[in-house]
N, C-alpha and C positions, 0 to 999 in steps of 0.2 A: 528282102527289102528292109534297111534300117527306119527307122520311127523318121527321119529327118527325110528320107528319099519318100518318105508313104505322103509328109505333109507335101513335099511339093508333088506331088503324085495326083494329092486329093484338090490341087491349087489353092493350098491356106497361107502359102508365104508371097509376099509381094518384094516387100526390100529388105535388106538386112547386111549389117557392118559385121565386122570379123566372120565369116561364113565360115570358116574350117573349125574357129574355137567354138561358134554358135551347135555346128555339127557334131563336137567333138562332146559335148555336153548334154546334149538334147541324146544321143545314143547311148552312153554310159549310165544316163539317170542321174546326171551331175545338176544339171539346171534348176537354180531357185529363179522361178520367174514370177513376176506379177502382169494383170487386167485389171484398170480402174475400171468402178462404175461408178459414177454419179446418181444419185438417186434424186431425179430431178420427177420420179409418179409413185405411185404406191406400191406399182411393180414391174416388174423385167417383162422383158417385149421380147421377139423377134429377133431384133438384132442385136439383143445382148446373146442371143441363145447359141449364135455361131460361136461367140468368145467362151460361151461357158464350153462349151462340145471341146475346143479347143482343149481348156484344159484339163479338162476330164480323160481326154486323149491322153495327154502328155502326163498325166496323175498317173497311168493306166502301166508308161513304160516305167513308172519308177523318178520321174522329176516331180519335184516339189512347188504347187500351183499357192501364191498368195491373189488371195482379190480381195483387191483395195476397194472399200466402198468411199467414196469423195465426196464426205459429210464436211469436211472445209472445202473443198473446192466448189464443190456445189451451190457456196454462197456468194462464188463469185459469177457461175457461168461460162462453159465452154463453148467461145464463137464461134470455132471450127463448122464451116457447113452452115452458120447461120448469118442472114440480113439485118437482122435485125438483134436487140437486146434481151438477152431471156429475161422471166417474169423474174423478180426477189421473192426466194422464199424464207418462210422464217426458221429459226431454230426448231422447233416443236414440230411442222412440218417434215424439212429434213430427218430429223432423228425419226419419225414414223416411217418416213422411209425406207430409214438404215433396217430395222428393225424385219421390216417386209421382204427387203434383197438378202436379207440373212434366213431368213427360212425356207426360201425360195432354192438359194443356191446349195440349199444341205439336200436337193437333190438331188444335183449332178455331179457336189464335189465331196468326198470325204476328208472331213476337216478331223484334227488334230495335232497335237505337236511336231510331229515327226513325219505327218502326211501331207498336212494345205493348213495355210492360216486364214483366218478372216481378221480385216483389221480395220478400221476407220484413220482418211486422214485427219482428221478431225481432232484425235488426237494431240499431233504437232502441229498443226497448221492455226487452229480456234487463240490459241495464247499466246504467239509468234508475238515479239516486241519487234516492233514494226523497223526500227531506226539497229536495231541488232543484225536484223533482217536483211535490209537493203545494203549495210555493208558489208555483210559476210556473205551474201549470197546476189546478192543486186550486182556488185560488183564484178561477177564473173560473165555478164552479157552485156552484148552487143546492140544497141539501140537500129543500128542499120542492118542488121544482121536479123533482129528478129521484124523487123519491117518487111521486108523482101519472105517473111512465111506466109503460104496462101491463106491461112486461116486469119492473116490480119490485112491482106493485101486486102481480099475480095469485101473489108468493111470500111476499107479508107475514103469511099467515096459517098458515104451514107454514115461514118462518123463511126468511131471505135472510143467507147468510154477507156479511159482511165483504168477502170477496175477491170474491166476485161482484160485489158494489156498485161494487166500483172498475173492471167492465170498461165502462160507458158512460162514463167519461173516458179509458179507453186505448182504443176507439174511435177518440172524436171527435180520438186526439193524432195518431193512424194521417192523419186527415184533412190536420190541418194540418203533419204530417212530410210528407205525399207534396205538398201546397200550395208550400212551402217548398222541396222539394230537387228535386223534378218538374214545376212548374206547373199538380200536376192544379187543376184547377178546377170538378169536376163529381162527385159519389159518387153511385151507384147503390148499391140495396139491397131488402130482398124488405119488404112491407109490415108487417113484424112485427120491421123495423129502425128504425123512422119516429123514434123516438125518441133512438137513438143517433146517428143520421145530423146532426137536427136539432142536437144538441149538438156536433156536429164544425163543423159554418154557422157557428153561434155562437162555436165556440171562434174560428175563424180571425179574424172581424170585431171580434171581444172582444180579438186579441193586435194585430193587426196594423191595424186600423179598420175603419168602417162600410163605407167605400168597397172592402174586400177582395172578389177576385169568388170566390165561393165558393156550390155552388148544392146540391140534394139531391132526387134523382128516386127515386121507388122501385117495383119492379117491381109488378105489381098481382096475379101467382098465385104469387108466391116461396115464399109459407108454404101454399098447398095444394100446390106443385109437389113441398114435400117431403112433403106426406103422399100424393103419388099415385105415389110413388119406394118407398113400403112393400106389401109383398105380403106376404101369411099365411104363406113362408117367409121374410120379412126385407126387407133394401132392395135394389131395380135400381141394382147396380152399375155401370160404365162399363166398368171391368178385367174384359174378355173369362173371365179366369181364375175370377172371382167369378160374374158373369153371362154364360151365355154368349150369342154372338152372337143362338143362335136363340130362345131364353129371351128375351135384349134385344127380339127381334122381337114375338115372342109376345104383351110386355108389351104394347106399344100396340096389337096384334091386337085385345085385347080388353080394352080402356076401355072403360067403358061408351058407351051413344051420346051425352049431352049433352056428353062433354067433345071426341068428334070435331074439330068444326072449329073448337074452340077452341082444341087441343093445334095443329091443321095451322096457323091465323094466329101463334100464339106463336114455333113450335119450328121450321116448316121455313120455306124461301125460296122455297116455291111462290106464284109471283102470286100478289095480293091478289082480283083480280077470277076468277082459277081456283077458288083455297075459294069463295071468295063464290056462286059457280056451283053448291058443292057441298051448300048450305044446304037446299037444298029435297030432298033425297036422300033415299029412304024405304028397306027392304025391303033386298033384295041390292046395290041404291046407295051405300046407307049403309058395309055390308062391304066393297064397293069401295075405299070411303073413307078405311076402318079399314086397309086391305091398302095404301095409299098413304102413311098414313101412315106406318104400322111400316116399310115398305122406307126412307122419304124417312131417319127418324133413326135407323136399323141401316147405313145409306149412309156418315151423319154419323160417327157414331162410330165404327164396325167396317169400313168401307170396302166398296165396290162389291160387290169380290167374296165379302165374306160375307152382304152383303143380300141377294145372287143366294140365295146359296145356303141361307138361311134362307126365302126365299119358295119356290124348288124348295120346300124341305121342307115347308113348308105344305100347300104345292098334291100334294103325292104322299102325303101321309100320310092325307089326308082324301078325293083321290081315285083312291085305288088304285095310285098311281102306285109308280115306284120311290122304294126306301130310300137311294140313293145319298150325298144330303145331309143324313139325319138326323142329329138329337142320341144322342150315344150314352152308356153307361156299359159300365163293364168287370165283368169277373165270371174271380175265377179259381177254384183251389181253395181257397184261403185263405176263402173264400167258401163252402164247402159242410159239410153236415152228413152223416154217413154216405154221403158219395155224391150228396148230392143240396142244391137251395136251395131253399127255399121261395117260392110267390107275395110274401109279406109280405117277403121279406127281400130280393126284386128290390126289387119298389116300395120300398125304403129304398135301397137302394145306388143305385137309379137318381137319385135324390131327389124322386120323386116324391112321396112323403109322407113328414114327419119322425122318425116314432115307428113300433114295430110297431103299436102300439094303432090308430093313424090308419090305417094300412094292412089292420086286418082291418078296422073301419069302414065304407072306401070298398069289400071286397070285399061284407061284406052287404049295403049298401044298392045293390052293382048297376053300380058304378060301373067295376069293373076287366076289363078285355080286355086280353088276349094272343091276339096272331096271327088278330084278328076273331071269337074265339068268347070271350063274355061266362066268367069264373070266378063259380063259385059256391062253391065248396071254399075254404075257407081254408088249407087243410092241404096245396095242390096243390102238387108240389112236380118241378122240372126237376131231369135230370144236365146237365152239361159239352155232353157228346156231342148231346143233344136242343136246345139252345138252340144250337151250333153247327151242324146238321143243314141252316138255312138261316135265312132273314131272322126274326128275334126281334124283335118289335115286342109293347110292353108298355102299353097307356093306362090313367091316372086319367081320370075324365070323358072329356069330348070334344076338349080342346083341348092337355092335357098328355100326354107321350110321351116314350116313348126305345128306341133300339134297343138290345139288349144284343148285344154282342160277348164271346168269351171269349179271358183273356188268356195 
């Protein structure tokens, strides 16, 4: 199977222009391609992790992976997928950013001259002479042409500023800056990029000629991969400190079942014919599955030895095992009231649940255990001395947990 038959194998390609040259490149090890990422948090989520996988993939057969962090672009905001106006961030902001997705991604990509670049647009974009700008490059688009793209269709009805407008021509210049100084020759992008991608093809063949090789793939669950990166407390961070390891774990523990061996062809580097094996998997099979995956991309991100130790904790919390490797939270005095904490105000400090409110909630409807005997009190309430006495274990439902320590 060639690297190009394995991605649409693993279902990472959605669309893509010139398919025999895109083939012909991506098999030989010819492709200089780039992945922006805007550094719109202090760290990569979820659904940048498909793109990184990506190109660590495609590093792996011998193509050459640039990721673009959009330290200018980012001050503009990309609508795509969005109602509303992203927040303005400042310069200082941003650059801590850059700073966070660049250490981040020296996990997954091996950067070097000759291997992967890492580059900021920020660079060409931050000093752009605005009035140089719009006629060397303003010029080469279509005002109705970029109206009819869904990422500006779906704002026209609730208002699309001005400065948004102009981010699919800083985009497409992103394209033909890295064309020009890099040789990339290929962009990747999540399928709810299709439009601005398109416009970077065009930009290059429009400055430079028909004959420019300039090509644009786009991944085919980029834009679910960021809504399956959001949990009911917020996004799966990468940064251990945000999300942690076991948490990380957790999340793919419990995907639901259809997205199973879809996440395992996407995201890990398990043979093709191993998933495929695992397609027919029913019942406790299936959680096999679920348990392979979550170790294979807690492996990826957080290294060996925290997948170890996230799957220990799985496997001991659920059977009886030791606490050794569990998730923990702290609890001092700063923490108590008269003497004492209440149920509700573990389950917050642990973060188990967001809110006190959410937390008598889950005690009525049954849902909260400490130390394997079900609470029904809301008002139950530990010392110091009681929750230090021996192993403190607190669950919401079945699958979330933590052990309290006191500090």
């Amino acid at each position: 199977m060639t690297v190009f038959d394995e991605l649409k194998e693993r279902g990472l390609l959605a669309q893509l222009t010139d398919e025999e040259e895109i083939k012909e490149l991506i098999n030989t090890g010819k492709a200089t391609f780039y992945i922006g990422f805007d550094p719109t948090a202090d760290s990569l989520h979820v659904g940048h992790f498909m793109a990184l996988c990506l190109m660590k993939r495609l590093q792996m057969a011998g193509n050459k992976p640039i990721a673009l962090i959009g330290g200018g672009t980012a001050m503009i905001g990309d609508p795509s997928g969005r109602t509303d106006m992203r927040s303005m961030m400042t310069k200082e902001t941003i650059d801590s950013n850059v700073e966070a997705f660049k250490k981040q991604m020296s996990r997954f990509i091996e950067f070097g001259e000759d291997k992967a670049l890492l580059v900021n647009n920020a660079d060409w974009l931050r000093d752009l002479n605005y009035i140089e700008f719009i006629r060397d490059i303003g010029s080469c688009f279509s005002v109705n042409n970029m109206l009819r793209a869904e990422c500006y269709k779906q704002r026209m009805e609730k208002g699309l500023s001005f400065l948004e407008f102009n981010y699919m021509i800083m985009q497409s210049y992103d394209f033909l800056a890295l064309y020009e100084r890099y040789g990339c020759n290929m962009q990747f992008g999540g399928d709810d990029q299709w439009s601005n991608m398109l416009g970077g093809t065009e930009l290059i063949r429009k400055k430079l000629g028909k004959d420019a090789y300039a090509m644009t793939i786009t991944l085919l669950l980029n834009s679910e991969g960021k809504k399956m990166g959001k949990t009911q407390k917020g996004a799966v961070w990468l940064d251990p400190k945000k999300t942690t390891p076991y948490e990380f774990f957790q999340y793919w523990r419990n995907i639901d079942d259809a997205d199973v061996i879809k996440c395992l062809k996407m995201l890990t580097f398990l043979p093709i014919e191993e998933i495929k094996a695992m397609e027919s998997w029913e019942g406790s099979e299936l959680n096999k599955a679920k348990e392979i995956l979550a170790y294979e991309l807690t492996n990826l991100v957080h290294g060996e030895e925290e997948a170890k130790k996230a799957l220990d904790a799985a496997k001991n919390v659920f059977g009886g095992g030791s606490t050794e490797n569990m998730p923990t939270a702290e609890i001092s005095e700063a923490d108590l009231l008269d003497g004492k904490i209440d149920v509700i105000g573990i389950l917050v400090k642990a973060g188990l649940v967001p809110t006190r409110n959410e937390g008598r909630r889950a005690i009525e409807q049954g849902g909260v255990v400490v130390n394997d005997e079900k609470v029904t009190d809301i008002k139950k309430a530990f010392t110091l001395e009681e929750i230090a006495a021996g192993d403190f274990v607190i669950r919401r439902g079945k699958k979330n947990f933590k052990k309290i320590v006191v500090k």
